[in-house]
C-alpha positions as CSV (number, residue, x, y, z in Angstrom):
1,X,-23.5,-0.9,2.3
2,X,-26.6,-2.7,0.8
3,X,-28.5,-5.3,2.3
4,X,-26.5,-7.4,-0.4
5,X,-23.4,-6.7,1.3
6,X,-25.0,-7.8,4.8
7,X,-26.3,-10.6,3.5
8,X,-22.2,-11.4,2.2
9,X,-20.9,-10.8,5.4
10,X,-23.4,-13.1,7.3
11,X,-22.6,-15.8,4.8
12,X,-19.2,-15.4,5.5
13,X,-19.3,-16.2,9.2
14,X,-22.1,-18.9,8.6
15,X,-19.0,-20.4,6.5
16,X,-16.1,-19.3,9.1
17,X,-18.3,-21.0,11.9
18,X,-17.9,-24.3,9.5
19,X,-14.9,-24.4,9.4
20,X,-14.5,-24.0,13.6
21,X,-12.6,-20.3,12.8
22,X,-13.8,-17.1,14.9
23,X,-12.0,-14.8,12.0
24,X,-10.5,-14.3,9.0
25,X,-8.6,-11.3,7.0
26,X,-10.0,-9.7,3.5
27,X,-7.1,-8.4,1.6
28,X,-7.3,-6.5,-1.5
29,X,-4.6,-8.7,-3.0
30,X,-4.2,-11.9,-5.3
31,X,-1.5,-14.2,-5.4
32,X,1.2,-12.3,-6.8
33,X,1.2,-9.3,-4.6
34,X,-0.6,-7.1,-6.8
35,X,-1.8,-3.4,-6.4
36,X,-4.4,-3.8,-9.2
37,X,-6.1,-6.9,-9.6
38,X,-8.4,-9.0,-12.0
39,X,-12.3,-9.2,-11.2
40,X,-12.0,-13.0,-9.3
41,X,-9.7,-11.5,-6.9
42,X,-11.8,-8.4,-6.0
43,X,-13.0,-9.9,-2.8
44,X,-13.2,-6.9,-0.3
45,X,-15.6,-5.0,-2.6
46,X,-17.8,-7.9,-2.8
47,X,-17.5,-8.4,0.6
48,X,-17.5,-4.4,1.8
49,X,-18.6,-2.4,-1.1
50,X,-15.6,-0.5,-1.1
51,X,-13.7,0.2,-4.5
52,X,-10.1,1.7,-3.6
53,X,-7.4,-0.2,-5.2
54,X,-5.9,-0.5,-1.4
55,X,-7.2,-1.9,1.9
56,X,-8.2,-4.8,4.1
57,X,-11.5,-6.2,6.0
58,X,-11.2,-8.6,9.3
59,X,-14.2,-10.4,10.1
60,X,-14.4,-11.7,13.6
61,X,-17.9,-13.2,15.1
62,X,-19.1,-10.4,16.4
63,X,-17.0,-7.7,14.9
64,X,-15.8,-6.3,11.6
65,X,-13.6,-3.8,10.3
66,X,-12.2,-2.3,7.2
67,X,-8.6,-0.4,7.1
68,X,-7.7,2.1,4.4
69,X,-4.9,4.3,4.6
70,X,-5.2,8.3,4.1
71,X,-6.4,8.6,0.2
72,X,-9.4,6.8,0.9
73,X,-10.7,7.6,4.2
74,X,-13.4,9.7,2.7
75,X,-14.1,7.0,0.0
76,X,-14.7,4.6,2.8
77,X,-17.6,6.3,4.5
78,X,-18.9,6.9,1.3
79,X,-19.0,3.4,0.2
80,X,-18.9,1.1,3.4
81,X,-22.1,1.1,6.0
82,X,-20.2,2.1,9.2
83,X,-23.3,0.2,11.5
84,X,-21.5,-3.1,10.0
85,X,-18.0,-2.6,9.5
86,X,-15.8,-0.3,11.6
87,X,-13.9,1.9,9.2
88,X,-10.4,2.7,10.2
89,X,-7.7,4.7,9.2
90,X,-4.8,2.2,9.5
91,X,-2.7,5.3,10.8
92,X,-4.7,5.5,13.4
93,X,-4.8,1.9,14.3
94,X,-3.5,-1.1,12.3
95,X,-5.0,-3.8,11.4
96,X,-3.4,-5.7,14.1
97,X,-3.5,-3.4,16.8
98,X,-7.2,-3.8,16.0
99,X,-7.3,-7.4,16.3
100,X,-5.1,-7.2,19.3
101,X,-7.8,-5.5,21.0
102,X,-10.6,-7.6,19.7
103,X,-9.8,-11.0,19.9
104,X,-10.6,-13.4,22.3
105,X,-8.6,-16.3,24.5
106,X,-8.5,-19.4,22.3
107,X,-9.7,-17.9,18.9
108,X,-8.4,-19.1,15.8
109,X,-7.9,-17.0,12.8
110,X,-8.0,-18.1,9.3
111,X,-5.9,-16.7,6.5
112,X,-5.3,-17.2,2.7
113,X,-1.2,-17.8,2.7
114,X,-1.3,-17.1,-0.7
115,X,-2.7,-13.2,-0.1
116,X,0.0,-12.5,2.7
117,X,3.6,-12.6,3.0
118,X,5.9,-14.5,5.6
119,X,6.5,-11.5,7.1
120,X,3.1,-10.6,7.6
121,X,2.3,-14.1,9.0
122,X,5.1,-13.8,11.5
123,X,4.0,-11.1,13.1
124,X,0.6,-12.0,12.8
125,X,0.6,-14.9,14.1
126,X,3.2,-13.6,17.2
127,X,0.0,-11.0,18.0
128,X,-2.8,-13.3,18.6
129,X,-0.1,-16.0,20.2
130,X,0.5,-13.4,23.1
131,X,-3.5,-12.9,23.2
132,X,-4.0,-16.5,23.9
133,X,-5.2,-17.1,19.7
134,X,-3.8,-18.6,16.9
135,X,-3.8,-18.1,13.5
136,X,-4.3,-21.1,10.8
137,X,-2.7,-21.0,7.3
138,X,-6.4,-22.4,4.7
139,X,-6.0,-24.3,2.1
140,X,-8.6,-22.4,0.2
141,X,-10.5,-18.9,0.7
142,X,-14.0,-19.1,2.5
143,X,-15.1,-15.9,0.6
144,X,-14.5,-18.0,-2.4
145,X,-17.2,-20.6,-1.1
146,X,-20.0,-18.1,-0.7
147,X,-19.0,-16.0,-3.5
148,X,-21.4,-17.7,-5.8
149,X,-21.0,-15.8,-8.5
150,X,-17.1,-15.2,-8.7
151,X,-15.8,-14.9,-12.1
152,X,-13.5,-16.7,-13.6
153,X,-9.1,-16.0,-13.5
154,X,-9.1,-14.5,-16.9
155,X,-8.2,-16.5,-20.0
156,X,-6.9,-13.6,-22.6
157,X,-3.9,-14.6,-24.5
158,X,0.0,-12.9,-23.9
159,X,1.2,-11.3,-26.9
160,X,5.2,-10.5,-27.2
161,X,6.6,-6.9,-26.0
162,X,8.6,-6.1,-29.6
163,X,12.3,-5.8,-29.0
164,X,11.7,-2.1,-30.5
165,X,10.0,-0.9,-27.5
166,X,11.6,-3.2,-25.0
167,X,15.0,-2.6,-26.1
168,X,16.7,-5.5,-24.5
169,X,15.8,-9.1,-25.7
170,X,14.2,-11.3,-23.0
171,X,17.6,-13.7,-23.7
172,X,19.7,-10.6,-22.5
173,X,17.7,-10.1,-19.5
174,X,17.6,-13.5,-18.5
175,X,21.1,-14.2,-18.6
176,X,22.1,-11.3,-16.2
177,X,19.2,-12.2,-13.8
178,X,20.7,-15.7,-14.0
179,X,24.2,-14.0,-13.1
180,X,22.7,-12.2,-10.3
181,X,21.1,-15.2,-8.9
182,X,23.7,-16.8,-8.9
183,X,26.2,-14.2,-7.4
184,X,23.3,-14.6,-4.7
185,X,24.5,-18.2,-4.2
186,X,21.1,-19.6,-5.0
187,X,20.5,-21.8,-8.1
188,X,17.0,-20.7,-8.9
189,X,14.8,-17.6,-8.5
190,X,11.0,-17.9,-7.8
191,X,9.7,-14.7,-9.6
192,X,5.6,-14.2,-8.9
193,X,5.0,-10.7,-9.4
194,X,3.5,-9.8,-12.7
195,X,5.1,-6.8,-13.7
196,X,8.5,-8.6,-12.9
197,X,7.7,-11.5,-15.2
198,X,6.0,-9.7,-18.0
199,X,9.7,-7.6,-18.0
200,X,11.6,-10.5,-18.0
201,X,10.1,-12.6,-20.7
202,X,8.8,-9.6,-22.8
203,X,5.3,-10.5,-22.3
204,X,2.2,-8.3,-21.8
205,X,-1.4,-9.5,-21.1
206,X,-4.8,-8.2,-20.7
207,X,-5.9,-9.8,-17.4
208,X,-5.7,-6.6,-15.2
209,X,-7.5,-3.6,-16.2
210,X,-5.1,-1.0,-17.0
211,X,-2.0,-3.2,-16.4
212,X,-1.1,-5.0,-19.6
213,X,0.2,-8.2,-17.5
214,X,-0.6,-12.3,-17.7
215,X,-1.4,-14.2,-14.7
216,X,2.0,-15.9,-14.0
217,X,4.3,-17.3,-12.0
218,X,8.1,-18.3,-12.9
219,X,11.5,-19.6,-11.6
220,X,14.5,-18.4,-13.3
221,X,17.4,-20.4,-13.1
222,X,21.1,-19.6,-12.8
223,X,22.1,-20.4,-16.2
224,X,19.4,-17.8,-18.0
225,X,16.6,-20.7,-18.3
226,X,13.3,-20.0,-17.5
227,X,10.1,-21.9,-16.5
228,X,6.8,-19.7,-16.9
229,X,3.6,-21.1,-15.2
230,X,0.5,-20.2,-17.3
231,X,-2.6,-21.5,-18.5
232,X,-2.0,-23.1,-21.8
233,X,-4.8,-21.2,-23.6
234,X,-2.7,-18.2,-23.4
235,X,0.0,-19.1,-25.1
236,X,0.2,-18.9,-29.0
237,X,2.4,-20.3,-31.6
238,X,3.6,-16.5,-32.1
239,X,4.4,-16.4,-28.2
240,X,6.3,-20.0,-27.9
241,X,8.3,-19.1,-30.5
242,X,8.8,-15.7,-28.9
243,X,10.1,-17.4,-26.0
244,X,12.1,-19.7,-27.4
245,X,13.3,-22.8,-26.6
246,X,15.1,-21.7,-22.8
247,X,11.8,-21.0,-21.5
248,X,9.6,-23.8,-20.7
249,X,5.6,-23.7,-19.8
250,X,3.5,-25.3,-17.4
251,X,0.4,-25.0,-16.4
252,X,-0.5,-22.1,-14.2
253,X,-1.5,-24.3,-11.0
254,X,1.5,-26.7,-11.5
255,X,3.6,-23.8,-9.8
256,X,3.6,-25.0,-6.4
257,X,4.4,-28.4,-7.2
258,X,7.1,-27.4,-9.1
259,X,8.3,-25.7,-5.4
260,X,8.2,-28.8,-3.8
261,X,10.6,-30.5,-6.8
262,X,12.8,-27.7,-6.4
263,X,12.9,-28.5,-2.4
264,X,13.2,-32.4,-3.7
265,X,16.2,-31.7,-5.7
266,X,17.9,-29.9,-3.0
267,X,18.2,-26.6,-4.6
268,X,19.1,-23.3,-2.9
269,X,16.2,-20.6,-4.2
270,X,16.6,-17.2,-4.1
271,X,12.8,-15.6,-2.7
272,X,11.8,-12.2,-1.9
273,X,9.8,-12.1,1.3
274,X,8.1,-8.4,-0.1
275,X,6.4,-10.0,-3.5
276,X,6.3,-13.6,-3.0
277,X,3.3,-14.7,-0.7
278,X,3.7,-17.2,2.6
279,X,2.5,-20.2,0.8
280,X,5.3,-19.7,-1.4
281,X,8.0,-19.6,1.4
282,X,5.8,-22.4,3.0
283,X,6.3,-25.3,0.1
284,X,10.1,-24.2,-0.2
285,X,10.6,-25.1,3.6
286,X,8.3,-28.2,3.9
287,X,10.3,-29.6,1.1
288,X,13.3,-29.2,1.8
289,X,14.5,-26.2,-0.4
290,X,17.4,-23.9,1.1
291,X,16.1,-20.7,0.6
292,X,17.8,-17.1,0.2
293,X,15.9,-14.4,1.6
294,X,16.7,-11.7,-1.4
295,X,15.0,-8.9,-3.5
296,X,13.2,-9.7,-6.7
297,X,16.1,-9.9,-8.5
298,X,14.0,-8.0,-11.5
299,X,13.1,-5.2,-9.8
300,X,16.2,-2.9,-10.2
301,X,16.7,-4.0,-13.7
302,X,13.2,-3.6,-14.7
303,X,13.2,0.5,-12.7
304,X,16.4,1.2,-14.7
305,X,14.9,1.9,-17.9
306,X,17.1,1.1,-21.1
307,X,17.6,4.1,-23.5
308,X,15.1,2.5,-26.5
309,X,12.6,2.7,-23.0
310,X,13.5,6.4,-22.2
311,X,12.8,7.1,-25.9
312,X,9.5,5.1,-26.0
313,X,8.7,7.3,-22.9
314,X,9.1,10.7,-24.4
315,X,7.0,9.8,-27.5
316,X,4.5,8.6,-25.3
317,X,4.2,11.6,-23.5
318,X,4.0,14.2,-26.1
319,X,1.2,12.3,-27.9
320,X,-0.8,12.2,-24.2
321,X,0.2,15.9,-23.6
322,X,-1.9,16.5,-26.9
323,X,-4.6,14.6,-26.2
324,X,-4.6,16.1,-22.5
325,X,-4.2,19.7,-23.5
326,X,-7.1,19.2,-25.7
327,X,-9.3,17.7,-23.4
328,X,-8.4,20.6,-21.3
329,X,-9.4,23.1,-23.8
330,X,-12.7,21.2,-24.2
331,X,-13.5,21.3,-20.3
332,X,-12.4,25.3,-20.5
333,X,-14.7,26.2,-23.0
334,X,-17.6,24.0,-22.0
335,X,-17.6,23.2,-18.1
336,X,-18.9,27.3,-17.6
337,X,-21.4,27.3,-20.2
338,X,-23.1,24.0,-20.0
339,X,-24.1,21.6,-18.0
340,X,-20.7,19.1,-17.6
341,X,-20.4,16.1,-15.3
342,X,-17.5,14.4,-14.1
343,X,-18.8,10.8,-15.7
344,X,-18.6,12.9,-19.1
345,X,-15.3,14.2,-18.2
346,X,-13.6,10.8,-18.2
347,X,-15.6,9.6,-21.2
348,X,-14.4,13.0,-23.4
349,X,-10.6,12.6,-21.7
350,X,-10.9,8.6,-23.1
351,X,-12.0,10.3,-26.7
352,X,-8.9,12.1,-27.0
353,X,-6.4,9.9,-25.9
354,X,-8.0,7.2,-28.3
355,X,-7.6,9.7,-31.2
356,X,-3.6,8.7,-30.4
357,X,-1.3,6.3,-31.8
358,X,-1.0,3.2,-30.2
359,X,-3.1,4.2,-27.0
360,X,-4.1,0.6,-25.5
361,X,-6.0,1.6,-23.0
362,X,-5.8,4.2,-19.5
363,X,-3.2,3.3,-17.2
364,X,-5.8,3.7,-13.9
365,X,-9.3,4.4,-13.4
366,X,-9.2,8.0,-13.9
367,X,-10.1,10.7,-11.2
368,X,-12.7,12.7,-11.8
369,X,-13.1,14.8,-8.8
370,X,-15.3,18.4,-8.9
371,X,-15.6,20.3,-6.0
372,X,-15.5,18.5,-2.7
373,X,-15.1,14.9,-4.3
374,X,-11.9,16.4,-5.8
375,X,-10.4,16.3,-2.6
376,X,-11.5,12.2,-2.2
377,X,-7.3,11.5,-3.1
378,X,-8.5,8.7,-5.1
379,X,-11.8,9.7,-6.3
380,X,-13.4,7.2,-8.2
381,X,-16.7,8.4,-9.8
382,X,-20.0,6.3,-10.7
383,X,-23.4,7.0,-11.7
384,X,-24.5,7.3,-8.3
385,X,-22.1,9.7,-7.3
386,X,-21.6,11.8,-10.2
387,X,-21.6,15.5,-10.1
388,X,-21.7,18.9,-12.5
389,X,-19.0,20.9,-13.3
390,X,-19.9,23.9,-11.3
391,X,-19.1,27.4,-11.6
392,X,-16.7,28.8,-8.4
393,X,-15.4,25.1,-7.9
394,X,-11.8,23.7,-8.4
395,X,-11.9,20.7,-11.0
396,X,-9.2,17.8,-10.6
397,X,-8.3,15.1,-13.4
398,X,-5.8,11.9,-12.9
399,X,-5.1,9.8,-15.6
400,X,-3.1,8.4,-17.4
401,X,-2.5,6.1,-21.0
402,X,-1.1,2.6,-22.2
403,X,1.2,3.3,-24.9
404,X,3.1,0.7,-26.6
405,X,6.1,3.1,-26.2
406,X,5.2,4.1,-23.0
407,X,2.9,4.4,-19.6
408,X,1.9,7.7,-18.5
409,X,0.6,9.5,-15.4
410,X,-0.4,13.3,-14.7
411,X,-2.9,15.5,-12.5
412,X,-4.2,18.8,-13.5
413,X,-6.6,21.6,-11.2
414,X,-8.3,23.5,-13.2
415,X,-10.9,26.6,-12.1
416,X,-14.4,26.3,-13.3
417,X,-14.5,30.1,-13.9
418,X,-13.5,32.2,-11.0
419,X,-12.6,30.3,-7.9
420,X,-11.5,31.9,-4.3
421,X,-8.3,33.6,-3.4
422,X,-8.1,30.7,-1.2
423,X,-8.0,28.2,-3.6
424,X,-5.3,30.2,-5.5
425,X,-3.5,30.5,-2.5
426,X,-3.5,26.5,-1.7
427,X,-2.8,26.2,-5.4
428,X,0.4,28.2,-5.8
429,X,1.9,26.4,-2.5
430,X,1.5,23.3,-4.2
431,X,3.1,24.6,-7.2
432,X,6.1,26.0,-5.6
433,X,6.6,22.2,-4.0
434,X,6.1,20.6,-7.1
435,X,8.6,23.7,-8.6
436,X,11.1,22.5,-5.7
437,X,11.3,18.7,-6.4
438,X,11.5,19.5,-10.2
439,X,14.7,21.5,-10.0
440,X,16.4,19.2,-7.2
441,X,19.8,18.4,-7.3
442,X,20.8,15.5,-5.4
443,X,24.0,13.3,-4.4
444,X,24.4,9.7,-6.2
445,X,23.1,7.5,-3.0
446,X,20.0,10.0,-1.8
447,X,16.7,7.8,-1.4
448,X,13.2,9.3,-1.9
449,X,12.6,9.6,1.7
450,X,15.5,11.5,2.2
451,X,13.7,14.5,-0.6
452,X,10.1,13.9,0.2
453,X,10.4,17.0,2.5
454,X,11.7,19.2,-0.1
455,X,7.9,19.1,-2.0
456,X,5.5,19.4,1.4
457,X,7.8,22.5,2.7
458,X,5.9,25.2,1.1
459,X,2.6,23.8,2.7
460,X,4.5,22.5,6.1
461,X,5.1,26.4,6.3
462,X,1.5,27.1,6.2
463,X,0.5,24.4,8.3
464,X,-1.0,22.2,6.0
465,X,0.1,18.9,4.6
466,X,-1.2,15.7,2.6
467,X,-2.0,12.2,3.2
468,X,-0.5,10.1,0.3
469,X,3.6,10.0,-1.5
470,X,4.8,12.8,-3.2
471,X,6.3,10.1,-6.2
472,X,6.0,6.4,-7.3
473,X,7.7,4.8,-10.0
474,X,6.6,3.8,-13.4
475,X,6.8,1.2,-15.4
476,X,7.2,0.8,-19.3
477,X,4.2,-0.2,-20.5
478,X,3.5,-2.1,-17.4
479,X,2.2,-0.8,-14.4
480,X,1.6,2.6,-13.5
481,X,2.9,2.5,-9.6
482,X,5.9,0.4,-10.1
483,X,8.5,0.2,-6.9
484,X,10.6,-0.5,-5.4
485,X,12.1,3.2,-5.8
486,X,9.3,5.9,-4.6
487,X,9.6,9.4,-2.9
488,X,7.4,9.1,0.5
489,X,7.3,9.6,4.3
490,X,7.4,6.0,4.6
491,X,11.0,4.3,5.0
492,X,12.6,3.3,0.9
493,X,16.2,2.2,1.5
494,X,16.6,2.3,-2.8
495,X,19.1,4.6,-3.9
496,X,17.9,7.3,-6.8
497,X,19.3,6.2,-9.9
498,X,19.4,7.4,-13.9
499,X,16.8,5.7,-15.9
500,X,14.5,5.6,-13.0
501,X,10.4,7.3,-13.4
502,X,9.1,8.6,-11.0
503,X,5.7,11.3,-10.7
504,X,5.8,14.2,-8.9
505,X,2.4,15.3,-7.2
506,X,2.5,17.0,-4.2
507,X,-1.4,18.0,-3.2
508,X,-3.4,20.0,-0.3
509,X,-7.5,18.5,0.0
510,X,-9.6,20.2,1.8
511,X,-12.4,17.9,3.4
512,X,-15.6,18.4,2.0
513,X,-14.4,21.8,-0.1
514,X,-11.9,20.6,-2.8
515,X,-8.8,19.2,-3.9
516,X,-5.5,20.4,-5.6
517,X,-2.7,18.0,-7.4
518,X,-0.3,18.9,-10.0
519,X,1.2,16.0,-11.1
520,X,4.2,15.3,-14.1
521,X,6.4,12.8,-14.5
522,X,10.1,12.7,-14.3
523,X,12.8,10.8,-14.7
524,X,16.2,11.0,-12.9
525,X,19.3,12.0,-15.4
526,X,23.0,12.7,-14.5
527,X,23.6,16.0,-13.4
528,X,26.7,17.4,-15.5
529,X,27.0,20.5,-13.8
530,X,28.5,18.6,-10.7
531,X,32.3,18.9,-10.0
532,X,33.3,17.6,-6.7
533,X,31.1,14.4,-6.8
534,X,27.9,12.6,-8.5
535,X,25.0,14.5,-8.9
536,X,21.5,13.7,-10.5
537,X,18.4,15.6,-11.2
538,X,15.1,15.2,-12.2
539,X,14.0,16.2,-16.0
540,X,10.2,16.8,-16.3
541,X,8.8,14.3,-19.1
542,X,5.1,15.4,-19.1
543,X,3.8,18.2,-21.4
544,X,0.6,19.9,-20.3
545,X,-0.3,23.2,-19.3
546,X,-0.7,24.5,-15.6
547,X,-3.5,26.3,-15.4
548,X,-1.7,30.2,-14.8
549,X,-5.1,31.4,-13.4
550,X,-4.5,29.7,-10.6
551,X,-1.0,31.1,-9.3
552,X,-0.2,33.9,-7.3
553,X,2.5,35.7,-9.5
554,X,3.6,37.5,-6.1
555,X,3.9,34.1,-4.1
556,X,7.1,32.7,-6.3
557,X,10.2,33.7,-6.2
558,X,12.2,34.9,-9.3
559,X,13.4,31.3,-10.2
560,X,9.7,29.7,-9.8
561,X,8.4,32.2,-12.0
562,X,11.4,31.3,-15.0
563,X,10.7,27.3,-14.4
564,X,7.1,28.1,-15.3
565,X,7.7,30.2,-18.2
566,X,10.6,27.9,-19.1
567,X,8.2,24.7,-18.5
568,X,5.1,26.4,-20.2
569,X,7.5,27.4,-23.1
570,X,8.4,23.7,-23.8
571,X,5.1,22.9,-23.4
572,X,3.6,25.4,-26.4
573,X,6.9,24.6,-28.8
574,X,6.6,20.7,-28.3
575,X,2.6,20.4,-28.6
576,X,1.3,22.7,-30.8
577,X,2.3,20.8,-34.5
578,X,0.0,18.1,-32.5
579,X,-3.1,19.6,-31.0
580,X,-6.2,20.6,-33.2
581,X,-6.2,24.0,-35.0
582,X,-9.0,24.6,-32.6
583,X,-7.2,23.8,-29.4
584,X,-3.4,26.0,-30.6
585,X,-4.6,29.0,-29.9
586,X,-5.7,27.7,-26.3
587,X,-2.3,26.3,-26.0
588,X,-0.7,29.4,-26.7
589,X,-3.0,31.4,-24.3
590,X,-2.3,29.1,-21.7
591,X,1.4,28.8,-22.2
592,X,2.1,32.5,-22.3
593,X,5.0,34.0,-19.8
594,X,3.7,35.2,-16.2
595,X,3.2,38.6,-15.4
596,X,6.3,40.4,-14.0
């Protein structure tokens, strides 16, 4: 932490003592729910220093805390001063167990309602209730009122998602939302997070960094008419007339007044407790409004991805497979000889993908990692921590593109010359999980907690394990973790289905030595070969070598070895007419069979 930091987080408790509060919570979260946010929203790193995409800060008089779950627990120490802010792993204690044993008789506790959801408030607020405490819903953020310098909610303008990519005309989707909502017995839908709307109107943006989504809000009502709440600047004649004449806009901070008509009016609204925020649920009730506690009624439709989306998808991916294999090639050839950082890793990786049609821009910040900071899960490199290419080491790259067509996502390890046995070792056992998920056949019904297992056995068997999911879903030229489907430890009640994205990257880190991840992308398919019931499988979308130098021939099994041939064949056959002259004779190298 720099003294600038300090200096943030005494302001902040010369404002909480203003205001007559002992604490207040720091999410890493705007209005809509978001995993990735725009710059004015970015108030834990202002406040902390700390640059995950994932985590929260409590501030209390005379003690603070930051929580991060497993992929960043190394990041944290890196980038937070420990002397001022305790830095937990929230598996080891929760935010609220925290607070629980930290807060004092008669406290009150401030929050921002529009960063939290009910359910968060309930519980919340039950906690400090049985410590003696209470906890106050603001009316506006106190990080806000020191953060002098906050920038701006950004102004870019929406530009329409063509029908040839989408594949289903916003009119289409609306009208079966409508049908939903009102099989739900509500007459309206409140609809807040971005992805969602962005599907539903057939909208993209450029207010997030490597999301293409608007800042938005929007109720959708039973009969397929929509209400979008934007600033006006972002609309163009080219997007009204997109939208057509069903969907009317407000201004963006007219939503919540628009709540409290709906509550006027007596309407039933369908709201989902998971997206929507607290101060959401919190105008329904004080206005009156019935409200129907029910999933964003967008989120299946938008996971199910329409055929013209599947199609998109493939093209997308064989034009990133190109520019990754290249990249690849560039970091094999150079990384041992000369002196290569990760900084000019991501810079060279951006050089290629930009070479490809319609790349927008990279779908995450991408993860740089040599070494020890490849096993950071979430490495995110800077000038100050940047680091050479060394001989010995393992090198790992995630990234990922914004196609038109098409969002993509992969993770490669690559040696920097000869690495260890151990390393090899480590590296095939994450292969062989990856190998396991990838040729998974599964009942109609199962749920990706119910096959998470299947990719962690192979290390569970060594006694090893990682701290992060082994697949989230994707969007379609939205964002790049897209739920509600995932494959995790952590409880998913959502049913497998075809059309649905998904990565798989099972990983082993080793703290302070290095870190291994092979990630592809899949999406689920019918399984024909079923005959007594519904099956599915997964069909591997992402074209890119695996490095072979890495595997231990003797460790797989007879069926392992023919996925990697068969993968590594599909691979060569699919991307050499689109790699450099220079970079096919690398690919064929690299894609060869394994040795017997």
């Amino acid at each position: 932490m720099t003294n600038d930091h300090a200096a943030r987080l005494l302001a902040l408790r010369s404002e909480l003592k203003t205001r007559a509060l002992q604490g207040f919570f720091v999410p890493l979260v705007d209005e809509h729910n978001s995993e990735y946010v725009a710059d004015y929203a970015h108030r834990l790193e202002w406040l902390t220093g700390f640059r995950g995409s994932q985590g929260m800060a409590i501030v209390l008089d005379d003690r603070a805390a930051i929580f991060v779950d497993g992929r960043y627990v190394l990041q944290v120490k890196d980038q937070v001063d420990g002397a001022v802010f305790e830095r937990i792993h929230s598996a080891d204690q929760s935010p609220l167990e925290w607070l629980a044993s930290a807060v004092s008789k008669d406290d009150t506790i401030g929050h921002d309602p529009r960063l939290h959801t009910p359910g968060w408030v309930e519980d919340t607020a039950a906690i400090l209730k049985r410590h003696g405490a209470k906890l106050v819903a603001l009316n506006d953020n106190p990080v806000d009122s020191v953060w002098h310098d906050q920038p701006e909610r950004p102004s870019e303008q929406i530009i329409p998602h063509d029908l040839a990519h989408a594949g289903v005309a916003s009119s289409e989707k609306r009208a079966d939302i409508g049908a939903a909502i009102a099989k739900a017995g509500a007459d309206t839908a409140v609809i807040t997070a971005l992805d969602s709307i962005a599907w539903l109107f057939n909208i993209r943006g450029r207010d997030v960094t490597h999301t293409p989504v608007a800042l938005a809000y929007a109720l959708l009502h039973q009969d397929g008419r929509g209400e979008l709440f934007i600033a006006p600047e972002k609309l163009t004649d080219k997007v009204r007339s997109h939208l057509g004449n069903q969907v009317t806009c407000h201004p963006y901070d007219s939503f919540y007044d628009a709540l409290d008509e709906l509550g006027r009016d007596g309407k039933t609204v369908l709201a989902d407790p998971q997206t929507n925020n607290a101060a959401v649920f919190s105008r329904l009730t004080s206005s009156g409004a019935t409200i129907v506690h029910a999933p964003d009624p967008c989120a299946l439709p938008k996971a199910r991805k329409n055929p013209v989306e599947i199609k998109g998808a493939i093209a997308a991916h064989l034009r990133d497979g190109a520019a990754i294999t290249e990249f690849l090639h560039w970091v094999d050839r150079t990384a041992p000889n000369e002196p290569v950082t990760e900084l000019q890793c991501v810079d060279k990786l951006l050089s290629f993908r930009k070479k490809r049609d319609g790349f927008t821009d990279t779908s995450f910040d991408t993860i740089s990692g040599s070494g020890p900071h490849g096993a950071i899960v979430h490495y995110r490199v800077s000038p100050q921590t940047d680091r050479r290419l060394q001989k010995g080491e393992l090198y790992l790259v995630d990234s990922g593109g914004q196609y038109p067509d098409g969002t993509t996502d992969i993770t490669r390890t690559v040696p920097i010359g000869t690495v260890k046995d151990e390393e090899r070792r480590h590296f095939t056992l994450v292969l062989k999980g990856h190998i396991a998920l990838a040729t998974l056949r599964f009942p109609k019904g199962t749920t990706g907690v119910q096959i998470d297992a299947i990719a962690r056995k192979p290390l569970w068997d060594a006694g090893l394990d990682y701290d992060h999911g082994t697949g989230h879903g994707v969007g379609s030229f939205l964002a790049v973790h897209e739920g509600p489907h995932r494959i995790s430890k952590a409880p998913n009640s959502i049913a497998l289905e075809p059309g649905m994205l998904l990565s798989n990257e099972p990983g082993y880190y080793k703290n302070g030595g290095y870190g291994i991840r092979i990630e592809n992308l899949v999406r689920v398919v019918e399984d024909e070969t079923a005959k007594e019931r519904p099956f599915l499988r997964f069909e591997t979308m992402t074209l890119a070598p695996i490095d072979h130098r890495l595997i231990v021939t003797a460790m797989l099994n007879e069926d392992e070895r023919r996925w990697v041939d068969d993968y590594h064949s599909r691979v060569r056959d699919s991307l050499a007419p689109l790699v450099s002259d220079e970079s096919r004779g690398w690919l064929h190298d690299m894609t060869q069979p394994l040795p017997a």
